[in-house]
C-alpha positions in Angstrom: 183.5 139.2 77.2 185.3 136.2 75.2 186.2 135.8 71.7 182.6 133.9 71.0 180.0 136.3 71.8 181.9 139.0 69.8 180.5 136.7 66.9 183.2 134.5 65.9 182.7 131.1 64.4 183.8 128.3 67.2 186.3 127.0 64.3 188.6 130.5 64.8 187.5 130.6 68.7 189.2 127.3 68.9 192.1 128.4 67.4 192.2 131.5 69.2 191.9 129.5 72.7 194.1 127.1 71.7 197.0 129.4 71.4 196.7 130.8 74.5 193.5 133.7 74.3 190.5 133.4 75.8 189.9 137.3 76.4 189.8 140.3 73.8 192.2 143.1 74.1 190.4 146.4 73.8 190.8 147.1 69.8 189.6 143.4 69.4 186.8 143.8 71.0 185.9 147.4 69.6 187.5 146.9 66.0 186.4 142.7 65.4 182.3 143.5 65.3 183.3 147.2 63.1 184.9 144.4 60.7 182.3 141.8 60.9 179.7 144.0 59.8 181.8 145.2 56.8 182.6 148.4 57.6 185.4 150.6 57.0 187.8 151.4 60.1 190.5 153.3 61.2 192.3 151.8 64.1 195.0 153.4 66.0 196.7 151.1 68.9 200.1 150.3 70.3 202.5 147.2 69.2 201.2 144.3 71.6 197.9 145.5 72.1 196.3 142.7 69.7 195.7 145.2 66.5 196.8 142.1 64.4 194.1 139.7 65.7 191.9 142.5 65.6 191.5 142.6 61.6 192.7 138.9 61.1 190.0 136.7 62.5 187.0 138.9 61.4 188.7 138.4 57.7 189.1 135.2 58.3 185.6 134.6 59.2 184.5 137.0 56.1 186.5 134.7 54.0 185.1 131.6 55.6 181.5 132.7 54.8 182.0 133.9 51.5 182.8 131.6 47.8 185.8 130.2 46.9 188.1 132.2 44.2 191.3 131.6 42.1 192.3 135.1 42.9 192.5 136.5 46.4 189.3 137.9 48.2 191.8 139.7 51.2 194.7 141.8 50.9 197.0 142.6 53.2 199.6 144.9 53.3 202.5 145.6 56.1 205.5 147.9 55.2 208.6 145.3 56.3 209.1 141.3 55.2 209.3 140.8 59.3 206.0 142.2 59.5 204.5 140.3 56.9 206.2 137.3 57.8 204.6 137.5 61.2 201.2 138.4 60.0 200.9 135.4 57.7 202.0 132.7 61.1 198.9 134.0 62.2 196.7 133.9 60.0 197.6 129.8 59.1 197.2 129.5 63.3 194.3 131.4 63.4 192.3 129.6 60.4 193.8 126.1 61.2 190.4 124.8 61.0 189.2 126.4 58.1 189.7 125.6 54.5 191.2 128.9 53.4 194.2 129.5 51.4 196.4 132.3 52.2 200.4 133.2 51.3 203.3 135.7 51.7 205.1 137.9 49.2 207.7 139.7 49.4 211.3 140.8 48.6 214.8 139.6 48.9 213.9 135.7 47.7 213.4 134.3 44.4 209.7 135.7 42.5 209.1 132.2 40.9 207.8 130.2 43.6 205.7 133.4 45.0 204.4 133.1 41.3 203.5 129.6 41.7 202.2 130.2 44.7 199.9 133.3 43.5 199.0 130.6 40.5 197.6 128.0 42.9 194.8 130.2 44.2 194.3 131.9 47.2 192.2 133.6 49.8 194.3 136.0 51.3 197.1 137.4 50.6 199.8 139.6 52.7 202.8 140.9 50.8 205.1 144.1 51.0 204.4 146.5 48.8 207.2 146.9 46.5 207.3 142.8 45.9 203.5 143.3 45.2 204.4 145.9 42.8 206.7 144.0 41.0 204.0 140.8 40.9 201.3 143.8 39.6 204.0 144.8 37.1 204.1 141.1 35.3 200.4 140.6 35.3 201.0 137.1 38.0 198.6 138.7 40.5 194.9 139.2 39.8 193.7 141.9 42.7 190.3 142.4 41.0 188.0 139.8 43.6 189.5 141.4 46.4 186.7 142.8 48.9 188.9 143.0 51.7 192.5 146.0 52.0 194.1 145.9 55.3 196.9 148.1 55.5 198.9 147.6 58.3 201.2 150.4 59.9 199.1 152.3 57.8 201.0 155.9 59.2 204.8 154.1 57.4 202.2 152.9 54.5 200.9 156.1 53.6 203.9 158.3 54.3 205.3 160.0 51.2 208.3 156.9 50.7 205.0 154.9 50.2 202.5 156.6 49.0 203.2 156.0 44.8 203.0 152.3 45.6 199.9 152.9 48.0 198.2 154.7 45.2 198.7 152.3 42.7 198.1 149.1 44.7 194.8 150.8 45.7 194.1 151.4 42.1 194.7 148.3 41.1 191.3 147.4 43.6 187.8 147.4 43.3 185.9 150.5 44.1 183.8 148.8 46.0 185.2 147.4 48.6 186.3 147.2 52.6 189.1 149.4 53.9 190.8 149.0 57.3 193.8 151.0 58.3 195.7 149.9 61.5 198.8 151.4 63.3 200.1 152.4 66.4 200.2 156.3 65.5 198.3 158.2 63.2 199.6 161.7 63.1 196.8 163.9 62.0 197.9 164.5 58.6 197.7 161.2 57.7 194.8 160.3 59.6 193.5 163.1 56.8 194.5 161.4 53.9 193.1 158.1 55.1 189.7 159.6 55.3 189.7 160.8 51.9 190.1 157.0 51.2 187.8 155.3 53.2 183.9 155.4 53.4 182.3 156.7 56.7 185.2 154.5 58.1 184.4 154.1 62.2 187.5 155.2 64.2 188.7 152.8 67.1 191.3 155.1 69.5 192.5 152.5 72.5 195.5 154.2 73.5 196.8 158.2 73.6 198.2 158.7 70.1 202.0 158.7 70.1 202.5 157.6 73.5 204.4 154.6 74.7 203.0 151.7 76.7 202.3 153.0 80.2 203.8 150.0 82.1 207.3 150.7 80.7 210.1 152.0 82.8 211.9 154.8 80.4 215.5 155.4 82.1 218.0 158.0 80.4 222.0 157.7 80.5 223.9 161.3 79.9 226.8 160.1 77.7 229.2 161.8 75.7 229.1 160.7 71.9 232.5 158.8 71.8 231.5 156.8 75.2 228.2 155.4 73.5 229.9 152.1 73.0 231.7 151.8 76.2 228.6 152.3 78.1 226.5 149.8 76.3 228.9 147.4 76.5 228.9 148.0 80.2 225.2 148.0 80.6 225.1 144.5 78.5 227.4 143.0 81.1 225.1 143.7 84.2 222.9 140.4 85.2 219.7 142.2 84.8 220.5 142.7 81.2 218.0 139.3 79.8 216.7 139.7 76.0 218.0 142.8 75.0 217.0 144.7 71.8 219.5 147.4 70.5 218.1 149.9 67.8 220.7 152.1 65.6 219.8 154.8 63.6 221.8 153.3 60.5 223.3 149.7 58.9 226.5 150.7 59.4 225.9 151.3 63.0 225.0 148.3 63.6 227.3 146.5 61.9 229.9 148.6 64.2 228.1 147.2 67.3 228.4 143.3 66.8 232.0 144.0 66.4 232.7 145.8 69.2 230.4 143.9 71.2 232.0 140.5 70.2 233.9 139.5 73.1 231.3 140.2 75.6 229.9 136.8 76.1 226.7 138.0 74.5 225.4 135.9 71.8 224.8 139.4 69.2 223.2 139.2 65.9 222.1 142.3 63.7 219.1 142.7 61.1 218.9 145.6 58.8 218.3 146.4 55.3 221.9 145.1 53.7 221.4 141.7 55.5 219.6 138.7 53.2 215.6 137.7 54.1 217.0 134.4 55.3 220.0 135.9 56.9 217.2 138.0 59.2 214.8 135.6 59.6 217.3 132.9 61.4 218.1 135.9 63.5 214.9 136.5 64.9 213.9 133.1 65.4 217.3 132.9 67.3 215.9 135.9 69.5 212.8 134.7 70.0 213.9 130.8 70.8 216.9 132.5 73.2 219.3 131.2 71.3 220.3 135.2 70.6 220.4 137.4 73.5 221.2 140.5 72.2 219.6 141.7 68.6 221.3 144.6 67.5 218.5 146.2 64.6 217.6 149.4 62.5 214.0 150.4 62.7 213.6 147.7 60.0 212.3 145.7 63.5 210.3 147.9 65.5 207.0 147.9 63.6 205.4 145.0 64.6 208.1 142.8 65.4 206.5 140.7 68.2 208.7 138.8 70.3 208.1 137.8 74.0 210.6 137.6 76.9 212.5 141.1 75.8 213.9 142.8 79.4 215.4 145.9 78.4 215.1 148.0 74.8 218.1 150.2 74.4 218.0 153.7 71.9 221.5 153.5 71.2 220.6 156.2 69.0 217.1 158.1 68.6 215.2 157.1 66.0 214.3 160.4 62.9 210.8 160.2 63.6 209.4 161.0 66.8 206.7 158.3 66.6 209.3 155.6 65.4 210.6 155.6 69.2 206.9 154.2 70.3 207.0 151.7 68.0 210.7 150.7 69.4 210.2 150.4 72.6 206.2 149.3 72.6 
């Protein structure tokens, strides 16, 4: 099967191709027609297995079909500025050759030219949802035309750190409208609480829930506590060691980890929650261009961060949540 016969419009199946696509990944080819026909879905699939695509160009075919609005007509919402970041590149690759307008809000930049930006009309919209908050909060973002909610990572979204802004973001929507909820693992409890959301939503399961990507080598290295650093450092050093991405369980461990790693002829940059939007979005492009080759990062990066080219993920410590460690190293 290609991307045209699961109905797409040859202007987003010649974007699609043109980046380098010509086949569907499972969840694209079981979630794209569930969105088509305007259904409600629940989609649970690994990082890399295309989930993004998956909601993104049946939206962006929606969109295309539909009349033009001064408020947006798609919503979507990812829990981290990387996420979001990354979502709206492809949706301005994907709908290239369409006339649509679509931005990206969130937190840690000025709220003026997002305001201006929200001003200007728009199709789509992806933002974080405490930025979107505070844009609700002023009254500079007019939710009520939107027909579309994606929420994406929807098992962060809707745990209880996210749920007040879930609730009221949701509220602040039409009753009447299309729900899709995407991640890589839905526990049950949550997969509860999206049902009492969503209408007769169809649920798309492409991969056992909670368990990492099959064609990855897991090795584990008995170390004491206070030999942690001495053994990544040696690990780094070994030629094998290409694009490596580091997770801590905390900022300050981090931090600790590009000084101590300093002198090792790596070229080592961390991102977490202290650092500045711009200060974390020159570091991943540094990791993705090569130009970094060792991203030292709290879980901040693990959902969704798509970056090609890594060799080895390191858990220099284990993440709090069990299902946070598929994300890391999916």
């Amino acid at each position: 099967m290609n991307f045209a016969e699961l109905g797409l419009r040859r202007e987003i199946v010649r974007a699609v191709t043109g980046a380098g696509y010509t086949t569907p990944t499972p969840i694209q080819e079981r979630g794209i027609p569930v969105v088509l026909e305007g259904r409600d879905l629940i989609a649970c699939a690994q990082t890399g297995t295309g989930k993004t695509a998956a909601f993104l160009l049946p939206i962006l075919q929606r969109l295309a079909a539909g009349q033009t609005s001064r408020h947006p007509r798609a919503l979507v919402v990812a829990p981290t500025r990387e996420l979001a970041a990354q979502i709206g590149e492809m949706a301005r690759e994907y709908g290239k050759h369409l006339r649509l307008r679509s931005t990206v809000i969130y937190g840690g930049v000025g709220m003026e030219p997002q305001k201006r930006r929200l001003s200007g009309g728009l199709d789509l919209l992806i933002a974080t949802p405490g930025r979107l908050i505070d844009h609700l909060g002023r009254k500079q973002v007019h939710l009520g035309n939107v027909e579309t909610v994606v929420l994406d990572e929807a098992d962060r979204m809707l745990d209880m750190g996210f749920l007040p802004a879930v609730r009221r973001i949701l509220g602040a929507l039409p009753a009447e409208r299309q729900n899709l909820f995407l991640s890589a693992t839905l526990p049950d409890e949550i997969e509860s609480l999206i049902r009492r959301t969503t209408r007769a939503p169809v649920i798309v399961e492409v991969t056992r829930r909670a368990t990492p990507v099959g064609a990855i080598r897991q090795v584990v290295h008995p170390v004491p506590q206070n030999r942690k650093k001495d053994l990544l450092k040696t690990l780094l050093g070994r030629a094998e060691m290409g694009q490596t991405l580091v997770f801590t369980r905390t900022k300050a461990r981090a931090n600790q980890l590009v000084k101590r790693l300093d002198r090792t002829g790596r070229r080592i940059e961390a991102i977490h929650g202290n650092k500045s939007q711009n200060a974390r979005a020159r570091a991943i492009a540094g990791f993705r261009t090569g130009k970094i080759d060792t991203l030292i990062a709290t879980d901040i990066a693990a959902r969704g961060l798509d970056v090609d080219g890594i060799s080895h993920v390191v858990n220099f410590d284990l993440p709090h949540v069990p299902e946070d460690y598929v994300h890391r190293i999916g």
